[in-house]
Each structure stands twice: as structure tokens, then as C-alpha cells.
C-alpha positions as CSV (number, residue, x, y, z in Angstrom):
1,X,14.0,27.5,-15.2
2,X,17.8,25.6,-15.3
3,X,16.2,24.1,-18.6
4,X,15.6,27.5,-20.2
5,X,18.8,29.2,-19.1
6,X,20.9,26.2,-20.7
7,X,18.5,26.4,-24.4
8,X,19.3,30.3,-23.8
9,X,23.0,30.1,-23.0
10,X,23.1,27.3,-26.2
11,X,21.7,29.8,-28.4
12,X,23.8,32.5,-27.8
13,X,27.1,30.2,-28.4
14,X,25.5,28.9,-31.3
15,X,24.9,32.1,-33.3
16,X,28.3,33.5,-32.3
17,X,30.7,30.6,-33.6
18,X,31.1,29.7,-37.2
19,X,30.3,26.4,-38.5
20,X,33.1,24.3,-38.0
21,X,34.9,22.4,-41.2
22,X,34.4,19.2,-39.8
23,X,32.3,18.0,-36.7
24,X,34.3,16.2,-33.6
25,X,33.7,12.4,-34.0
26,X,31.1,11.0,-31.6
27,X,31.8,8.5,-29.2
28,X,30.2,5.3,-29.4
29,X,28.5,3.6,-26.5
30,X,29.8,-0.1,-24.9
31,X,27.3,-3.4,-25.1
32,X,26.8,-2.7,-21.2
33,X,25.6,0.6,-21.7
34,X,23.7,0.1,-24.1
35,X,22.1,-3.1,-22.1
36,X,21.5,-0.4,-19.1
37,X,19.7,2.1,-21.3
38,X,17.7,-0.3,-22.4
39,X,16.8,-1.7,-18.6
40,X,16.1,1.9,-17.8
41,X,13.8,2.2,-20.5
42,X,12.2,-1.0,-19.7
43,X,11.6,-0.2,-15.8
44,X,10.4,3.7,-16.8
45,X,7.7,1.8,-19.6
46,X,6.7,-0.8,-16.9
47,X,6.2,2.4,-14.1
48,X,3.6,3.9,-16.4
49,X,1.7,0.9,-16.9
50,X,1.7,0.4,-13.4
51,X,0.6,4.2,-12.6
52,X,-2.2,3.2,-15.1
53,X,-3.6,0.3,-13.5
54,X,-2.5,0.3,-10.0
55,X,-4.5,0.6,-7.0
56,X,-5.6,3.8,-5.2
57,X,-8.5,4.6,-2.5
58,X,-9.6,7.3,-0.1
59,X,-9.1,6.5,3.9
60,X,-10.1,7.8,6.7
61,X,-9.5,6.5,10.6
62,X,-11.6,4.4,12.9
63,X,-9.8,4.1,16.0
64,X,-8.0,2.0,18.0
65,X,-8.6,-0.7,20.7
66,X,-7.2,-2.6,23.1
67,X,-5.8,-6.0,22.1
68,X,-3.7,-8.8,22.1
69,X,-0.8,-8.9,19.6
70,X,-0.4,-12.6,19.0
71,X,-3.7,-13.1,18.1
72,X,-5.4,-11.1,14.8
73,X,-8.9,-9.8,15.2
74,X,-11.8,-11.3,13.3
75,X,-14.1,-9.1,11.6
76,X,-17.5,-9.6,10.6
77,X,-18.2,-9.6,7.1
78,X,-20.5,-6.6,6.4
79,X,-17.4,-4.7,8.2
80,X,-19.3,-3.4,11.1
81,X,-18.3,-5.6,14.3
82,X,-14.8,-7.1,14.9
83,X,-13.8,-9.2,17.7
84,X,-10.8,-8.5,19.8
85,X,-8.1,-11.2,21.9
86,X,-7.7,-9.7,25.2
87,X,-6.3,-10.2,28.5
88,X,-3.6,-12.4,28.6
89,X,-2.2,-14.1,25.7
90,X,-2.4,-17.6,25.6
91,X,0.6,-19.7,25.1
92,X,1.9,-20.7,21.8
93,X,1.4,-25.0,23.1
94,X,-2.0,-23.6,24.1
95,X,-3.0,-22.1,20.5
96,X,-1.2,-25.1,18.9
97,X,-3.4,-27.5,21.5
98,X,-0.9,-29.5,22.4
99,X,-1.3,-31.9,24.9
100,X,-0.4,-30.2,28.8
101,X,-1.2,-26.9,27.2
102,X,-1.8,-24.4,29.8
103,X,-5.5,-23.4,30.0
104,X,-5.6,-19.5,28.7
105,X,-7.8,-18.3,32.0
106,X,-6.5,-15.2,31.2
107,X,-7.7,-14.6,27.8
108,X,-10.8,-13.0,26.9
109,X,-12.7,-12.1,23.5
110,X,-14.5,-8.4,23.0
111,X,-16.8,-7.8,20.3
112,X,-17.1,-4.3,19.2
113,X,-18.8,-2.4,16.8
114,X,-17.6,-0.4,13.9
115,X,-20.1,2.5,13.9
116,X,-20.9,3.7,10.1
117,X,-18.9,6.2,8.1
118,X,-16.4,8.5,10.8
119,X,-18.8,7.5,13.5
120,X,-15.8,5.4,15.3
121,X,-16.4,2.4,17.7
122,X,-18.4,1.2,20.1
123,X,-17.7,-1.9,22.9
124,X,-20.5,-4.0,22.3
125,X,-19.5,-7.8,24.3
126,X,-16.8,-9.4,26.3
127,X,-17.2,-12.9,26.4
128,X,-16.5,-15.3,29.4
129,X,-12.7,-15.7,30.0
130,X,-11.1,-18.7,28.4
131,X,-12.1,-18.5,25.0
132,X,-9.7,-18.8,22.0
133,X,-10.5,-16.8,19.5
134,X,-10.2,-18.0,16.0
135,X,-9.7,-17.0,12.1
136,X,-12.7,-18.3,10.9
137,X,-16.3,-16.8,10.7
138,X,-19.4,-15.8,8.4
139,X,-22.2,-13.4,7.9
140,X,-24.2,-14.9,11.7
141,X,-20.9,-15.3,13.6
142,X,-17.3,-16.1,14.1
143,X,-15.9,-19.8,15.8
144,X,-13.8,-19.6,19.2
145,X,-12.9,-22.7,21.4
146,X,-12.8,-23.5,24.4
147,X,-10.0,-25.8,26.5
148,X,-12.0,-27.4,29.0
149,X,-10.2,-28.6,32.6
150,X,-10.6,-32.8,31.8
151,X,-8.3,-31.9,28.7
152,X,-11.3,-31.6,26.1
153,X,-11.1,-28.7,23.6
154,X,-14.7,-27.8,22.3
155,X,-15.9,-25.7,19.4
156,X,-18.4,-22.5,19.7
157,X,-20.0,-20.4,17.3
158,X,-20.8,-16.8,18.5
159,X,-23.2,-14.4,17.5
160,X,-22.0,-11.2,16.3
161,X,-24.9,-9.2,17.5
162,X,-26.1,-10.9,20.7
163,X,-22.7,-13.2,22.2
164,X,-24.3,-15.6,22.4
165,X,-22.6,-19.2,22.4
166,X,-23.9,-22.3,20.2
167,X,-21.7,-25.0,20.6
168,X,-21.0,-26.8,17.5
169,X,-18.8,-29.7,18.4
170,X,-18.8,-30.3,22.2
171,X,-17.4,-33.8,23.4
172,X,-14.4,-35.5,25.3
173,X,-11.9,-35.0,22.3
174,X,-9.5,-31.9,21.5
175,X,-11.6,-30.1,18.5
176,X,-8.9,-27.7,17.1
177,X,-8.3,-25.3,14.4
178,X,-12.4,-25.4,12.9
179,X,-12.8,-23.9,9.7
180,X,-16.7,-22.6,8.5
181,X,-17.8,-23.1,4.9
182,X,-21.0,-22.9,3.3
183,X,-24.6,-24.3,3.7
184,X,-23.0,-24.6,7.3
185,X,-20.3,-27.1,6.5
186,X,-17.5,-27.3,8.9
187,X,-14.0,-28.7,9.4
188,X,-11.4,-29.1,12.2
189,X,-9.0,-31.3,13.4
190,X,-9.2,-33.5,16.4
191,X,-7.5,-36.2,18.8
192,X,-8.2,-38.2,21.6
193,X,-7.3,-36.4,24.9
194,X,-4.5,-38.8,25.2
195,X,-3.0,-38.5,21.7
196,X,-1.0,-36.2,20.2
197,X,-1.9,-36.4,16.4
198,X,-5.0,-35.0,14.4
199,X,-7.6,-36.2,12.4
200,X,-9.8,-34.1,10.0
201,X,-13.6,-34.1,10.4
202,X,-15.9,-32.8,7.9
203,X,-19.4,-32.2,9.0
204,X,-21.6,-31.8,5.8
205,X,-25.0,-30.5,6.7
206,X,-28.1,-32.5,5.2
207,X,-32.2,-32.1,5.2
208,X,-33.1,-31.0,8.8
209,X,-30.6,-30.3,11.7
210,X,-28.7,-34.2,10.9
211,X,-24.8,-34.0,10.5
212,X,-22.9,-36.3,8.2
213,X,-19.0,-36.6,10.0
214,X,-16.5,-37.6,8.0
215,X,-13.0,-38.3,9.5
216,X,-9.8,-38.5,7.5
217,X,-7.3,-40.5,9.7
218,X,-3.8,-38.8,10.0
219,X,-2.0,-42.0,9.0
220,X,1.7,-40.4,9.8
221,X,1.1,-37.4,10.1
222,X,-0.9,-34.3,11.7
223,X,-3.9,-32.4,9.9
224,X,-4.0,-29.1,11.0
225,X,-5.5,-25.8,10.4
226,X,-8.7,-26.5,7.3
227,X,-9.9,-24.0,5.3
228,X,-13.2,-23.3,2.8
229,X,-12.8,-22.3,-0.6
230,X,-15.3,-19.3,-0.7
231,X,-16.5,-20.6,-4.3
232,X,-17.1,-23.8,-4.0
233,X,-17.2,-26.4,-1.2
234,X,-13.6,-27.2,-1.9
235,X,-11.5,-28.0,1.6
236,X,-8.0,-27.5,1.6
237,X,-5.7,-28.7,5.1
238,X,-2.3,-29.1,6.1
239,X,-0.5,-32.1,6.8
240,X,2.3,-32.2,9.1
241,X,4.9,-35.2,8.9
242,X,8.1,-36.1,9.8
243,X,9.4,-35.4,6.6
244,X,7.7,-32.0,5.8
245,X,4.8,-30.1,6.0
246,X,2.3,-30.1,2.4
247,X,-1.4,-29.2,1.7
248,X,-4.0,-30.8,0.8
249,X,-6.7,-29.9,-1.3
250,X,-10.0,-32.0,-1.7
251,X,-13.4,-32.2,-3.1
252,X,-15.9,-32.0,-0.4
253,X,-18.9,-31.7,-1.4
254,X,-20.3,-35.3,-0.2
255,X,-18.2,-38.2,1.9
256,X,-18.1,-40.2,-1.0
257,X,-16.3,-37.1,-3.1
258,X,-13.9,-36.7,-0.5
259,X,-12.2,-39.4,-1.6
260,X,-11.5,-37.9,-5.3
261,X,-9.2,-35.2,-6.9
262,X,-6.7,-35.2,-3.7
263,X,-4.1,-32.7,-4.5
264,X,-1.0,-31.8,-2.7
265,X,1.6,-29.7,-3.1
266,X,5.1,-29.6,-0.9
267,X,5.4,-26.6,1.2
268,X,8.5,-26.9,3.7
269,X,10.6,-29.8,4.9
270,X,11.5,-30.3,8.1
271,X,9.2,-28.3,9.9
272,X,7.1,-28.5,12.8
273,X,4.2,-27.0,14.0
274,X,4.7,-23.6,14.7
275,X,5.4,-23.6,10.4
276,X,2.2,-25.0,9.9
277,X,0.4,-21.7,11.6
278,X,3.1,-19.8,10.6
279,X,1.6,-20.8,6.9
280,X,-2.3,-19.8,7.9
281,X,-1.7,-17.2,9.7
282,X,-1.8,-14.9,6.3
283,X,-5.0,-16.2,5.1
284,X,-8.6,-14.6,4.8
285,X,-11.1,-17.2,6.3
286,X,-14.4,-15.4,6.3
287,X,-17.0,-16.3,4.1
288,X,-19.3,-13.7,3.4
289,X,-17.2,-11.5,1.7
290,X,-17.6,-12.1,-2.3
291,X,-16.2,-15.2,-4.6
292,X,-12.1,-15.0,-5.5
293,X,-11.5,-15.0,-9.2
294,X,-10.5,-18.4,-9.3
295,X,-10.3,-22.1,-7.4
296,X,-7.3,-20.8,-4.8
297,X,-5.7,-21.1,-1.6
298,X,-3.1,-18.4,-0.1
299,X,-0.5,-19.7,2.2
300,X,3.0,-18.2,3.9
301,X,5.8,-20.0,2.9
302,X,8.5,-19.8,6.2
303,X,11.3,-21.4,4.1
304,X,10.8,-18.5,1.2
305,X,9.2,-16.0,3.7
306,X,6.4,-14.8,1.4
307,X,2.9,-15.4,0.7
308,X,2.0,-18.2,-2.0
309,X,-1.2,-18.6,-4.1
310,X,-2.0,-21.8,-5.3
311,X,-4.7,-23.0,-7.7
312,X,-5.7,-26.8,-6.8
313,X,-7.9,-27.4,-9.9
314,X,-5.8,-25.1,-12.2
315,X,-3.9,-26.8,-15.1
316,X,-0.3,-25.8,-13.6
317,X,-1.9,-27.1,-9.7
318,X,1.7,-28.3,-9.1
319,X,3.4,-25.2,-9.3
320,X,2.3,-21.9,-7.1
321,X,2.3,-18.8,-7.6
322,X,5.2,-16.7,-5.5
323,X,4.2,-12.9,-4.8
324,X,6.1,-10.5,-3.4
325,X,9.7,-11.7,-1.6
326,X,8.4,-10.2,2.0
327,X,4.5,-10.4,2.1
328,X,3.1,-12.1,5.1
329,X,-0.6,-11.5,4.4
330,X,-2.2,-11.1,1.1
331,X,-6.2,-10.8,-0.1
332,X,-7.4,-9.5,-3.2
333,X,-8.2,-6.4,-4.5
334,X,-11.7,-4.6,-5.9
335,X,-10.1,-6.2,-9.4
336,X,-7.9,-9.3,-9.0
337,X,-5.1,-7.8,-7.8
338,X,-2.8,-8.3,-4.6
339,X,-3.0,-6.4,-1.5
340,X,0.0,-7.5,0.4
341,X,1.5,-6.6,3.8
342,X,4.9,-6.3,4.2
343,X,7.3,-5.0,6.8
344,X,7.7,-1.7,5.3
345,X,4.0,-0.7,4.7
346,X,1.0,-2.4,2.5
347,X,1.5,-2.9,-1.5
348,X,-0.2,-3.5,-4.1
349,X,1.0,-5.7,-6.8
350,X,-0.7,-6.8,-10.1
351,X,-2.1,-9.8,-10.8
352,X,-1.3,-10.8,-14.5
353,X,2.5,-9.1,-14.0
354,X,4.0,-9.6,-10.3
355,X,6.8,-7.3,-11.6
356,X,3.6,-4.0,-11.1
357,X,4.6,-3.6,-7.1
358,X,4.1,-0.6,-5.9
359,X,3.7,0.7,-2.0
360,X,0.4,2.5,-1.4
361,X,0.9,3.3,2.4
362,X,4.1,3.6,4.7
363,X,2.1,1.7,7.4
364,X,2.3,-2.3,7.3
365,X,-1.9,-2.9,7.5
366,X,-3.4,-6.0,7.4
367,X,-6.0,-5.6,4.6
368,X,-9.9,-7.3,4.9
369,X,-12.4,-7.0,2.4
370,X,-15.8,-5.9,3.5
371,X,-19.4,-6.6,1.5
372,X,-20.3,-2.8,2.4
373,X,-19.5,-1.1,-1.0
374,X,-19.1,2.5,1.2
375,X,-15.6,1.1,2.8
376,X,-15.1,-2.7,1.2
377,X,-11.4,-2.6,2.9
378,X,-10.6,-2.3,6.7
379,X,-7.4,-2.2,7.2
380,X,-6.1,-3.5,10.8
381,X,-2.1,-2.4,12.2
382,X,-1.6,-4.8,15.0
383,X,1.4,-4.0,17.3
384,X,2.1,-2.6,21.1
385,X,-1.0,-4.1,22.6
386,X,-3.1,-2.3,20.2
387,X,-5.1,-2.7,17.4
388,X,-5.8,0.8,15.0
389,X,-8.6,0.1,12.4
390,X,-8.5,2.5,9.3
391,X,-11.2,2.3,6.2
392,X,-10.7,2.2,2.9
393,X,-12.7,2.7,-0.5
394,X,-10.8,1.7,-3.6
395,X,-10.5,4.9,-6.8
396,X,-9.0,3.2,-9.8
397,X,-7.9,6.1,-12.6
398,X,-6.2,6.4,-15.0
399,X,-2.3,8.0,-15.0
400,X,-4.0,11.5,-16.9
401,X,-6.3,11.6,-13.9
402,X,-3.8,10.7,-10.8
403,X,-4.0,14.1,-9.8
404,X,-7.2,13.5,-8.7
405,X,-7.3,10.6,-6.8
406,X,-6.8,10.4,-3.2
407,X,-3.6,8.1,-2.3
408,X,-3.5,6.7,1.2
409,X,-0.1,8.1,2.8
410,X,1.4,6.4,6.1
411,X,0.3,7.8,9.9
């Protein structure tokens, strides 16, 4: 309307005035504004292509649960059970299994399950009191562990359907941070009772029920918190040393194997601990959930405070990839690209151009992927003692059909 009163108002001066003996002379524009026309166009041309390629998806509400905050839930990876810290949460020496930790009596694990489409959810288990639940699981069951009164930590798998307990590593050491892989491989770090460094073991499953162990002596340093490539049997770990915290990545496929293609990369110097699971915490480590397009390993960066990819058997392995300044958790899309939380809500950014950011939902969820093709995102929001589950089902279109696609908006 304000666009055809000015073309109407234009005409009618137009026809009433004479043409003019010679036109005003034009002003010409400066280097800087020419450089800021330019940047607008730039940023408008890089907003399309994003509208064209970015992610979109129908959600709908599951619920919410009780939970503890400092812990994040685990869930299974067909999406329909997820297990729950409870009770009271342990202390940040007793997560980190330091020696004189406190024992977590306190804490408790619930398994519930995620009925199918709007159906909600359903308690299912609680598990004895003081267990640790952990960020590591597969398609029969997720890992917890258990500090034991002598000072012993041990290490449990339990079964998503049934709570039941096998206990995979049960002896008079501290077994920390364990890490499932495929075939049954496992990792996790451990020390003598009266020690305060770690070793990594590597248990690689043979003919029958034997176990291979491998250790990898901490030399000056601390191994802590393994993780599975879900593509390969490649291991990745921190090390912790006085000098700075790195990770490792490493072949492990057999003992002898171990010993070849060590990389590492630098991640933060000077830090401690608390950095090291400051730098897992962000991670995905479920198998069970489809292959990632590439040999890679996402970690938080405290000194840069955002989430890194790197890609150990890449040609650039030296040199990881940042994404977005803010992200504190980051898994993959239905096509490659980046979900990312962030304290303002969840984004998604592009893969191939980190400059395509764009927020999809006001609500900072913690996005994990699902092998059920009806919602293969549930997306977790973790705060006040409470854990809300919403699903999600990715709709890529195009820009000339964006009126059609549903767009999560925030709560």
C-alpha cells in the first residue's frame, strides 16, 4: 500500500512538470559505502542459500521427568528408553574418581520408556542406589559404575529392557570413564586404589567369551574419558599433563595396531581435570545410531568455548575444525550438517560453509539422533531438576516451498 501511494504520488509530479534543461548532477558514492553495499549484498545472497538448504522438522512434546542436572540422560538408541540421574548428585571428585571421593549413596539411575508417537512416558526401572550413570551405551544397554566402600570403582552394563546388571570389569582397581565400541570392544581408564593417575585398557573381544586387555601406561600424564569411533574401531582418549590437556587418537583394532598411527592434537594448556570433562561432556557416545560421514571426534574446547570436530586420519588431522563461537554440544544432522546447542536456543549450521548458522528453536536442546526414522532426533532441555524430552523429524525443502514446512519454534 505505502509502495503504490509513492509510484502514484511520482506519477502525478511527473506528468505535471516540464522536462528540465539539464538534470541535477548525481552524487557519487565513497569506497566505504560502496564496500557496505557490497557486504549487504553478500550476507542477503548467503541468507538465501541458507533458507535453501537449511534444516527444518516437525516436533511435537514427550514430557518431562525428574532428574539430576549435572548429569545428562542416556538414551537408548532405537529412541524408546532413556535413563535418568536421580536423587542426589554426586560430587564433582566423585564423578572425576578421585581418590577420597565421597561415595554417591544418594544417587540413583531410572530407566524410562519413551512410549511411541504422542503416547508420552512410562517409568520402567530404578536401579539400586549408588550407581554412576555414564555417556556411553549401545543397542543391549548403557555402562554405569559403581564406587565400592574398599575404594574400588567397578564397571556395569545394564540392560535397557530388563535392569539387569552384567558386570564387565569388576576388580580391586578404580575402573573409570568406560567407553563401548563395537564387536563388544571396551575402553576405560584405571589406577591402583592408591594412585592418583590413569592408565587406558582396551579390551578387544576374540573367538568365545576370552578378552585380550591392553594397557597404555600414563607415563606423565592422566588418560581420561575414551571414546569409539562409530565407523571403525578407531579409539580416541585424553591425556591430561602438567603442561596441557591433548587427545589422542589410535588404531585399535588389535594390540599390536595400537601401537601405530598415534595422533594428537593440543587442546588447552594448563588445565586440569574438570577441562578434560568439560571437553566430553558435548559428545555423542552411543553406538547404534548410524555411521558419521567421516573418521571424526567432537570435543569442547574450554579455552575457545565451542565445540571442535577433528578428523584423525584426514589429510589436515593437525588442524580442527571450529564451529560455532558458543556451541557446547554438537551431533550431526539427517545430511552432514551441524546441530549445535547454544545458550540461546539450538542451531543449525552447514557443514561445507560454517558461515550458513541459523537458529531453528528459541529453546537451548541437546539434540540425539535416533535409528527410528518416525522421530530420528530427541531433543533433551536439562535445567531446574528436570529433564523435558521433545521429538523431532527432519523436512528439508526448498526456499519456494518454506511455506510448507513446519519450523520448530521455542516453548
Amino acid at each position: 500500500m505505502i509502495r503504490c501511494s509513492l509510484l502514484l504520488v511520482a506519477g502525478v509530479l511527473l506528468s505535471g512538470c516540464s522536462k528540465p534543461d539539464k538534470w541535477p548532477e548525481r552524487s557519487t558514492l565513497s569506497q566505504a559505502q560502496w564496500d557496505r553495499l557490497s557486504e549487504i549484498a553478500e550476507h542477503q545472497y548467503r541468507s538465501q542459500q541458507a533458507s535453501d538448504s537449511a534444516f527444518s522438522g516437525a516436533t511435537w512434546h514427550l514430557g518431562d521427568l525428574p532428574g539430576v542436572n549435572a548429569v545428562l540422560p542416556m538414551l537408548s538408541p532405537d529412541g524408546t528408553r532413556i535413563a535418568i540421574a536421580t536423587g542426589v548428585a554426586p560430587s564433582m571428585t566423585t564423578r572425576l574418581a578421585l581418590p577420597d571421593a565421597p561415595m554417591p549413596d544418594g544417587a540413583g539411575v531410572t530407566i524410562w520408556e519413551i512410549l511411541p508417537g504422542r503416547g508420552g512416558l512410562r517409568e520402567q526401572i530404578s536401579l539400586p542406589a549408588g550407581l554412576l550413570l555414564t555417556d556411553s551405551g549401545d543397542e543391549s544397554g548403557f555402562l554405569v559404575e559403581r564406587p565400592n566402600t574398599d575404594g574400588s570403582r567397578w564397571i556395569g552394563k545394564v540392560d535397557w529392557y530388563t535392569g539387569d546388571i552384567e558386570w564387565l570389569v569388576a576388580g580391586d582397581t578404580v575402573a573409570a570413564f568406560p567407553a563401548l565400541g563395537r564387536d563388544g570392544r571396551l575402553a576405560w581408564c584405571e589406577r591402583a586404589v592408591d594412585d592418583t593417575m590413569f592408565n587406558l585398557v582396551v579390551r578387544l573381544t576374540t573367538d568365545g567369551d576370552a578378552h585380550r586387555e591392553t594397557v597404555i601406561p600414563h607415563g606423565d600424564g592422566d588418560w581420561l574419558f575414551p571414546t569409539w569411533s562409530n565407523r571403525s574401531n578407531r579409539l580416541s582418549a585424553f591425556m591430561l599433563t602438567p603442561a596441557q590437556l591433548s587427545l589422542f587418537s589410535m588404531d585399535a583394532s588389535t594390540p599390536a595396531a595400537l601401537q601405530d598411527s598415534v595422533r594428537s592434537i593440543p587442546v588447552m594448556a594448563g588445565a586440569r581435570r574438570a577441562d578434560a570433562m568439560l571437553a566430553a561432556m558435548g559428545r555423542h557416545h552411543v553406538m547404534g545410531t548410524g555411521h558419521s560421514p567421516l573418521e571424526e571426534v567432537f570435543f569442547y574446547d574450554p579455552r575457545q568455548q565451542r565445540m571442535m570436530l577433528w578428523l584423525p586420519t584426514g589429510l589436515n588431522w593437525d588442524q580442527p575444525m571450529q564451529l560455532a563461537d558458543q556451541s557446547v554440544a554438537a551431533v550431526h544432522d539427517d545430511r552432514g550438517g551441524f546441530l549445535l546447542t547454544m545458550p540461546d536456543g539450538l542451531y543449525w549450521q552447514d557443514r561445507n560453509d560454517k558461515r550458513k548458522l541459523l537458529r531453528i528453536d528459541l529453546t537451548p536442546w541437546i539434540a540425539r539422533p535416533t535409528s527410528d526414522p518416525m522421530r530420528p532426533f530427541i531433543l533433551m532441555d536439562v535445567g531446574n531438576e528436570r529433564v523435558t524430552l521433545q521429538a523431532m523429524r527432519p523436512d528439508r525443502q526448498r526456499a519456494s516451498q518454506a511455506g510448507t514446512a513446519s519450523v520448530p519454534s521455542g516453548r
